[in-house]
C-alpha positions in Angstrom: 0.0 0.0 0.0 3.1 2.1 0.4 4.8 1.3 -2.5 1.4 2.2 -4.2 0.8 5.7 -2.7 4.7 6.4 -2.9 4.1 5.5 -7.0 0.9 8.1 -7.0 3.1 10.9 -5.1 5.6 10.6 -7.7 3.3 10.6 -10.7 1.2 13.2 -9.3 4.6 15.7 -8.1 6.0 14.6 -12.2 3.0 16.6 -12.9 3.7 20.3 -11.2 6.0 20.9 -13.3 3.8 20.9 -16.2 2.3 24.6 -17.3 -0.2 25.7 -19.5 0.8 26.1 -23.4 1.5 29.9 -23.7 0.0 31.5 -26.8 0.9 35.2 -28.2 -2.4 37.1 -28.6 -3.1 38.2 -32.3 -3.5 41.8 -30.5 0.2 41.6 -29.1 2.1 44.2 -30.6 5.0 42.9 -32.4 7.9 44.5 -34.7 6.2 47.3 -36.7 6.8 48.0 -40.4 7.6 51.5 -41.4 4.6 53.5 -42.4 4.9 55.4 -46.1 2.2 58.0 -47.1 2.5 59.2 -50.7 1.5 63.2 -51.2 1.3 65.1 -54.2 5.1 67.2 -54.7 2.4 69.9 -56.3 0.2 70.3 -53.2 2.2 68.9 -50.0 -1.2 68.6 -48.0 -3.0 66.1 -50.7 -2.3 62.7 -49.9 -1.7 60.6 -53.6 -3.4 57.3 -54.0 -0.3 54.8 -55.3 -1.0 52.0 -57.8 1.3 50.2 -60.1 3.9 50.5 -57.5 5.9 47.1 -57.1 8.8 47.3 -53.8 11.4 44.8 -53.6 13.9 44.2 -50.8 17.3 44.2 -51.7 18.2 40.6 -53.2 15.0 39.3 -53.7 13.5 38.8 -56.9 9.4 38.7 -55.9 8.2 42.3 -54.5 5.3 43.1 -53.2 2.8 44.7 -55.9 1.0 47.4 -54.2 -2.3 47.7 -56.5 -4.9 46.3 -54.3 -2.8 44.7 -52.3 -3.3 44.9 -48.0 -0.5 46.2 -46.8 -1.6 49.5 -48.9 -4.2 51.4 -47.7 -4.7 53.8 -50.8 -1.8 56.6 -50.4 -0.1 54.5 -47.7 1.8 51.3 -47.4 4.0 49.3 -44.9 7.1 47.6 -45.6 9.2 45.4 -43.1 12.6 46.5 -41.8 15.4 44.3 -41.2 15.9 43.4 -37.9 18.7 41.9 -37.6 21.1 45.0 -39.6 20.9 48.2 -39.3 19.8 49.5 -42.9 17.4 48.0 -45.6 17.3 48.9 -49.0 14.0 48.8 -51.2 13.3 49.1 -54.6 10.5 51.1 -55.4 9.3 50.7 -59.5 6.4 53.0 -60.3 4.1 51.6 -63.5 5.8 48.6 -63.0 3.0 46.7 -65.4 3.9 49.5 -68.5 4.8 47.8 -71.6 6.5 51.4 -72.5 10.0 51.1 -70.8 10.0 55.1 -70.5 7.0 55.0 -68.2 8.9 52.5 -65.9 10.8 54.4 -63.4 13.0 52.6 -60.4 14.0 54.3 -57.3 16.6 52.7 -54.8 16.2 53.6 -50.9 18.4 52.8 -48.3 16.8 53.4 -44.5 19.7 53.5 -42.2 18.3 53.1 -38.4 18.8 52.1 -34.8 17.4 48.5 -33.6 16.1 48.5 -29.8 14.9 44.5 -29.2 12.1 44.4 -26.4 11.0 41.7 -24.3 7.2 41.1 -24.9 6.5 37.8 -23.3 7.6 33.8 -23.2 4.6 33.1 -25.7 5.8 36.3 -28.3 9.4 36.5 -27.9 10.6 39.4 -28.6 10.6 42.8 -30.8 12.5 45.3 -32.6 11.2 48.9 -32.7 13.6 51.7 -34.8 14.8 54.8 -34.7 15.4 56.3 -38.0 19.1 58.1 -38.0 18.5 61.8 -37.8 21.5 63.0 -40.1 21.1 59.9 -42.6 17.9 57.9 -42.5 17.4 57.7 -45.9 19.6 57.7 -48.9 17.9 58.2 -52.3 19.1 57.3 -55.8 17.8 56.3 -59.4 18.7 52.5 -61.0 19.1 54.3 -64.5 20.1 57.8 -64.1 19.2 60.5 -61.7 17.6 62.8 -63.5 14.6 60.5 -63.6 14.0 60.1 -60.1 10.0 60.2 -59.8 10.5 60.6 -56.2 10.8 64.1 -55.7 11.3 64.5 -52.0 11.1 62.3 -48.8 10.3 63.6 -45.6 10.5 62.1 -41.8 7.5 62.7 -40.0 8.4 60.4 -37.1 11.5 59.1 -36.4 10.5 56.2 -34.0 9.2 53.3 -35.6 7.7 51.5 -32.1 3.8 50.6 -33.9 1.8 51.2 -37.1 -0.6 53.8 -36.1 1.0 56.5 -37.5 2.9 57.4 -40.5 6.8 57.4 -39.8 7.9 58.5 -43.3 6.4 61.3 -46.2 7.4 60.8 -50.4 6.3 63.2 -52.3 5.8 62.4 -56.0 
């Protein structure tokens, strides 16, 4: 009867050490994505709808086409900073779909920032939030030549990239 309730301690004690799966809520805040509105370079305070805009990250082949797509939200989109260096380079090809090569027109950005890695919890790990560099955070130039840049200016409306609320960067085109 010992041997029995001494077998039934030690099963039940293997137990206790047992704890609940943890699961990261969908709500958790995790690593944002830098915000981009568009505005019109002929009225600063119009927002411009984008379409036919294709962005590809440095060394990869497949963008993302932003023409209905759900990271664009008519004159905004969000693209995914590296997290592990501190810069990322984008393609950004406007009328990518034109069959007229003189329509298609590819600008290179290079967003240098600051990575700050937070604890969130067991269940999500953790996140990077960014801090665009103030003297460099963005370095604009043209694949073809750069007289042909069709972005006209960029502007930093927030330099702290910690959620997606707001928008962290302005073109102007």
């Amino acid at each position: 009867m010992k041997k029995i309730i001494l077998l039934l301690f030690v099963i039940a004690l293997s137990f206790s050490g047992c704890e609940k799966d943890d699961i990261c809520d969908t709500n958790t805040v995790t690593t944002p994505r830098l915000v981009i509105s568009f505005y019109d370079v002929t009225n600063s305070s119009v927002l411009k709808n984008v379409t036919n805009l294709k962005i590809t990250g440095e060394g990869i082949t497949d963008g993302v086409i932003f023409n209905g797509s759900s990271l664009i939200n008519g004159s905004t989109v969000s693209i995914p900073l590296k997290t592990d260096a501190d810069a990322t380079t984008f393609s950004f090809i406007l009328n990518y779909v034109s069959t007229n090569p003189g329509l298609v027109n590819e600008d290179i950005l290079k967003f240098n920032y600051v990575r700050e890695e937070l604890f969130v919890s067991r269940a999500c790990g953790f996140k990077t939030n960014y801090t665009l560099d103030p003297q460099t955070p963005y370095v604009h130039t043209d694949a073809a030549t750069a007289d042909k840049k069709w972005i006209q200016y960029i502007a930093v409306k927030n330099s702290s990239i910690a959620n997606e609320n707001e928008t962290h960067l302005e073109i102007y085109f």
